[in-house]
Residue frames relative to the residue before (quaternion, step in Angstrom):
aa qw qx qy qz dx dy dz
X 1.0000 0.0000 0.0000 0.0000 0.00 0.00 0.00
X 0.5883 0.6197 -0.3454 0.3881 3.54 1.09 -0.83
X 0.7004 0.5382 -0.1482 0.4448 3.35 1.27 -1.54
X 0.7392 0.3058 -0.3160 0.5102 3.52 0.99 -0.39
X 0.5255 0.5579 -0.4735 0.4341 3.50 1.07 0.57
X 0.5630 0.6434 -0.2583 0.4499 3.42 1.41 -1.06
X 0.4835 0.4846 -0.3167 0.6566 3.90 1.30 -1.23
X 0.8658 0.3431 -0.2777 0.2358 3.37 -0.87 -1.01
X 0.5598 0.5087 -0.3874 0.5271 3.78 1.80 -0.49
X 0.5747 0.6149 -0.2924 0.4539 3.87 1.47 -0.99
X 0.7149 0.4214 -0.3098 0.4641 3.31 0.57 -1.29
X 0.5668 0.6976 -0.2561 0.3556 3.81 1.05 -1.23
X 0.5877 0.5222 -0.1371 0.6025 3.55 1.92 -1.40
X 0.5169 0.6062 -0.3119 0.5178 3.17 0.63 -0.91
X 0.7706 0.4533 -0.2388 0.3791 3.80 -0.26 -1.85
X 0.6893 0.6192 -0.1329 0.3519 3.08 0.74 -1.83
X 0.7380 0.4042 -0.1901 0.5058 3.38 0.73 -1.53
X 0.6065 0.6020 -0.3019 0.4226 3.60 0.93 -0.81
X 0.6963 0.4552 -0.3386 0.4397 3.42 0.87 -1.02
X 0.2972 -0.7790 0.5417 0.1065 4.11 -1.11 0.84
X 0.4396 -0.7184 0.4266 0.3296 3.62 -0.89 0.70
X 0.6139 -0.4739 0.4731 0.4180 3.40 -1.07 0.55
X 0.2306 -0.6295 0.7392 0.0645 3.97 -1.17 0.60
X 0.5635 -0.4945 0.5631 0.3477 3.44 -1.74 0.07
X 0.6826 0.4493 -0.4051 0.4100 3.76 0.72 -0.59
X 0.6935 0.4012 -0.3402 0.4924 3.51 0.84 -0.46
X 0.4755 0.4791 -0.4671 0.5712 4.31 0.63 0.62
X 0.0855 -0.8372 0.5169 0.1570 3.35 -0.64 1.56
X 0.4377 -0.6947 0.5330 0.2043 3.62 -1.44 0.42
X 0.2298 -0.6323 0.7332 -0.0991 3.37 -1.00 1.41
X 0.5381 -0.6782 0.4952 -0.0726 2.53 -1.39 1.82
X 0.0623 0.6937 -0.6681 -0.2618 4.08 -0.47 -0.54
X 0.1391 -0.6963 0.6906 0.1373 3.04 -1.94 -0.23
X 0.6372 -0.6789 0.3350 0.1443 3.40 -0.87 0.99
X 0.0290 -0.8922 0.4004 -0.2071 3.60 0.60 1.09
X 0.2241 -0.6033 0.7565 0.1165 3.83 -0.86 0.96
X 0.0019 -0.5735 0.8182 0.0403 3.88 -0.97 1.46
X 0.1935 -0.6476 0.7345 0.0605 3.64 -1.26 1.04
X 0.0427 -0.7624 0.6406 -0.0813 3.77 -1.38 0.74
X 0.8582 0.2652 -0.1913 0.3958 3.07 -1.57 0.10
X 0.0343 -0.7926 0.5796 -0.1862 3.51 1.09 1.55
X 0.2097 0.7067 -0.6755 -0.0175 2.92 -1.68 1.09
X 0.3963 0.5823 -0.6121 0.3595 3.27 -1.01 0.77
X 0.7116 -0.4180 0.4158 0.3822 3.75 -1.75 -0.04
X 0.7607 0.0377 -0.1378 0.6332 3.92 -1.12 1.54
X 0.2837 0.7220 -0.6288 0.0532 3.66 0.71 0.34
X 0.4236 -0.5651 0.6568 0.2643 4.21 -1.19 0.37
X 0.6186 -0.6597 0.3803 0.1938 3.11 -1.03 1.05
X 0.7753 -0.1736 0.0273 0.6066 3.40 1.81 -0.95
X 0.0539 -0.7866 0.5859 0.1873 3.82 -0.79 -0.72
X 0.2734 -0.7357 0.6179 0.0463 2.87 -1.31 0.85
X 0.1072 0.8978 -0.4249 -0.0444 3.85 -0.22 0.89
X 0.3037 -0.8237 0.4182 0.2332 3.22 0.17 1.57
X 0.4717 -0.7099 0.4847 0.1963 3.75 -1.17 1.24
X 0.8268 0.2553 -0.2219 0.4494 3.63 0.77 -0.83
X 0.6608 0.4846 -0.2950 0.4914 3.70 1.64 -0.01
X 0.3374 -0.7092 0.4435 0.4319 3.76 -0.72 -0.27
X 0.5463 0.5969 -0.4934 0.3191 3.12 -0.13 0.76
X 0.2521 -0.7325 0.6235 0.1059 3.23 -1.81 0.66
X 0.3223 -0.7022 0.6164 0.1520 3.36 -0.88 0.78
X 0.0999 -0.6795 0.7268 0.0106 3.99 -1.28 0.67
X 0.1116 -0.6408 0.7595 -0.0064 3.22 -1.13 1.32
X 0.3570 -0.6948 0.6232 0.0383 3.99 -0.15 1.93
X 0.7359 -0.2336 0.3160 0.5513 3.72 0.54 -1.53
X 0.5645 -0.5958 0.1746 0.5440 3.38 -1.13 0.46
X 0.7320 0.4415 -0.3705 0.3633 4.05 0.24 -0.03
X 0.7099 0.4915 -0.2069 0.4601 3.83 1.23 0.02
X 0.1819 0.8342 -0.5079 -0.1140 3.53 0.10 1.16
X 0.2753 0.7628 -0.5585 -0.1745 3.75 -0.99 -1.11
X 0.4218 -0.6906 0.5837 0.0660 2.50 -1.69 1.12
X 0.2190 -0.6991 0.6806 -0.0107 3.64 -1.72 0.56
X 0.7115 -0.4563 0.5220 0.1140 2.79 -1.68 1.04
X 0.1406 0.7983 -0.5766 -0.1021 3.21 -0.50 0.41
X 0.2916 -0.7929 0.5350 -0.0022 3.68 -1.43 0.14
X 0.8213 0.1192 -0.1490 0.5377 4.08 -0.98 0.52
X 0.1177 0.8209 -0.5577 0.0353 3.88 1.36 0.59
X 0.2853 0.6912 -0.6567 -0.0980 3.56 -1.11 -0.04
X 0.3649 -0.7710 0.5080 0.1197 3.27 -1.74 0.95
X 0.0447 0.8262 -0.5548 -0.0874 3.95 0.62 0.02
X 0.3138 0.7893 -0.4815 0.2163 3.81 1.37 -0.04
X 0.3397 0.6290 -0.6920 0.1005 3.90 -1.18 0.77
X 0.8331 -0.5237 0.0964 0.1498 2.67 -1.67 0.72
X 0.6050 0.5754 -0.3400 0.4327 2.76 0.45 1.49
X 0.6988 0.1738 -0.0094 0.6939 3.07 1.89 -1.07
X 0.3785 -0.6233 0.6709 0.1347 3.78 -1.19 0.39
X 0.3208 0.7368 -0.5228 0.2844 3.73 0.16 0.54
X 0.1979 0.6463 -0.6434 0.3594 3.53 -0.27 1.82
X 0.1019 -0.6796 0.7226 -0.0750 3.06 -1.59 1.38
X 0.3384 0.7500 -0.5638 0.0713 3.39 -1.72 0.74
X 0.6458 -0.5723 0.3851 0.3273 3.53 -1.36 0.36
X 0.1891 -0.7565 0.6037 0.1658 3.22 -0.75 0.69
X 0.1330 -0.8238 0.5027 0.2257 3.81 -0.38 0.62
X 0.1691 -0.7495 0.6300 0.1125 3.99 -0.45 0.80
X 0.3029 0.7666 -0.5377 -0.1772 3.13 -0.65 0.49
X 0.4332 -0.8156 0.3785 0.0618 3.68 -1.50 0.75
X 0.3597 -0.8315 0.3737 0.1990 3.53 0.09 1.04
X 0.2165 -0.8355 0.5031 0.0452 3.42 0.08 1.24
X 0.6094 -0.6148 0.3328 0.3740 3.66 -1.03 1.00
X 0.6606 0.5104 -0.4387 0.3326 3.72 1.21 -0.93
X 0.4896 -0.6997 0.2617 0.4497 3.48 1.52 -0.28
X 0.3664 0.6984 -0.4560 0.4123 3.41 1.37 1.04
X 0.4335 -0.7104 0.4487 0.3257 3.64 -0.68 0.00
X 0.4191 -0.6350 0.6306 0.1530 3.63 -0.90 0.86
X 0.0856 0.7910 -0.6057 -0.0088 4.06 -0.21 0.98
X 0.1336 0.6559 -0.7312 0.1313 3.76 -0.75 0.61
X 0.2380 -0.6348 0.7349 0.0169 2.55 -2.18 1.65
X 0.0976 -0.7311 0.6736 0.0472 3.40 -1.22 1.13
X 0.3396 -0.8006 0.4897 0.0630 3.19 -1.26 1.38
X 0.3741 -0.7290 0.5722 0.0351 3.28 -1.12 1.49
X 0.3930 0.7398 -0.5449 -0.0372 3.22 -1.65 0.92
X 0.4556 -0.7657 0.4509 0.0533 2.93 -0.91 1.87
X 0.0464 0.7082 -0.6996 0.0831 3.79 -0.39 0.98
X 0.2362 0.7487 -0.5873 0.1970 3.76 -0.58 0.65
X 0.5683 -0.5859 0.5181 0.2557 3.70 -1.63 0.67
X 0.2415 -0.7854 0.4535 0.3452 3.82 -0.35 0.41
X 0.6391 0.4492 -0.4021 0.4775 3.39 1.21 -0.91
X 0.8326 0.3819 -0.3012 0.2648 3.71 0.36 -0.59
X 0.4390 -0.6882 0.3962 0.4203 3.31 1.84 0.06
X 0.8310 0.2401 -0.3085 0.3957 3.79 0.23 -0.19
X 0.0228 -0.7909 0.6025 -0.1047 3.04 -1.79 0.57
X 0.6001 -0.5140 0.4375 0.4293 3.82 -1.41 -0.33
X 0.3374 -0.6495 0.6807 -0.0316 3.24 -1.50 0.71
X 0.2790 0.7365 -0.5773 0.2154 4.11 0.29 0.62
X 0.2848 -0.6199 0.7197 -0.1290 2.86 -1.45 2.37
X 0.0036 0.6773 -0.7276 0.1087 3.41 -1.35 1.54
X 0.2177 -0.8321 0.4952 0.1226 3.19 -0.21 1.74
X 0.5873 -0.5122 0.2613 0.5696 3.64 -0.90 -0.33
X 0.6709 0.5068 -0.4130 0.3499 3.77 0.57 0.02
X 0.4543 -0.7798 0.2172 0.3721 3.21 1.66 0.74
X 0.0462 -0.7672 0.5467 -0.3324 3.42 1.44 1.15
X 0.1657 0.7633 -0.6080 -0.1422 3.90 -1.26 0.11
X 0.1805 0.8697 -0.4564 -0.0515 3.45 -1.10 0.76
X 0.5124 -0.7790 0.3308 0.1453 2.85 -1.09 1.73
X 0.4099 -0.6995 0.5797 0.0812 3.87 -1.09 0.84
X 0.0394 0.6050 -0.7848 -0.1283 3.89 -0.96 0.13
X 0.0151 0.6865 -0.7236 0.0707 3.93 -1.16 1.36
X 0.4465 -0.5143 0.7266 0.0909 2.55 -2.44 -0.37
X 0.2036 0.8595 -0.4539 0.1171 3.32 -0.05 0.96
X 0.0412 0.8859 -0.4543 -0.0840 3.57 -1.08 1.09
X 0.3002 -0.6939 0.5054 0.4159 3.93 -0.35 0.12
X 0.0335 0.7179 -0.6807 0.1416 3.17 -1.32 1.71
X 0.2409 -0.6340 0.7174 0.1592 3.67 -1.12 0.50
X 0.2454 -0.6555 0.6995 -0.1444 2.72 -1.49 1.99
X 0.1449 -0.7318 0.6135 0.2590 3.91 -1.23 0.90
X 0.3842 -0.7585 0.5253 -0.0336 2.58 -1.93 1.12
């Protein structure tokens, strides 16, 4: 009995000493970035959501909950303060055509919204100068990447 206590205080050293304290270099860091998530689309073919990133070009489309894609985006501008939400920019689509050129179309965004109340308009000017108008929800959140 003595001898399997002796193992089990050894093995116990053993565990103990082996194990190492967490350091700051080994705790990873996650970034955010700075993102207009818009919601509660209405209007005709509305997208379930979008995500426009502020300091990257890109846009994010949430189609439905299992279908995303994202775009390029282009000519961003923010004029947003605290009071209004008022961002415009190019979406770039592009389409792979069978001859095996690309198909490039820019579709213009503008975001006119209330900051304190979170909602606002959403106007899409495709390239065939088509316009359609959006009633959203929109907040600024930072998302990690």
């Amino acid at each position: 009995m003595k001898k399997i206590i002796k193992y089990i205080s050894v093995l116990a050293i053993i565990a103990i000493s082996s194990c190492s304290s967490v350091d700051d270099k080994d705790i990873a860091t996650l970034d955010t970035v700075s993102v207009y998530s818009i919601t509660n689309i209405t209007g005709t073919n509305a997208v379930l959501s979008m995500s426009v990133y502020r300091d990257n070009p890109l846009l994010i489309e949430y189609l439905n909950a299992t279908t995303v894609k994202s775009y390029e985006t282009n000519t961003y501008v923010d004029n947003s303060d605290d009071t209004t939400y008022a961002v415009s920019f190019n979406k770039v689509k592009v389409t792979e055509q069978e001859s095996g050129t690309d198909f490039i179309e820019e579709i213009s965004y503008v975001i006119d919204a209330d900051v304190a109340l979170g909602t606002g308009t959403l106007t899409i000017t495709n390239s065939d100068l088509s316009e359609e108008v959006y009633t959203i929800s929109i907040a600024k959140q930072n998302r990690f990447i």
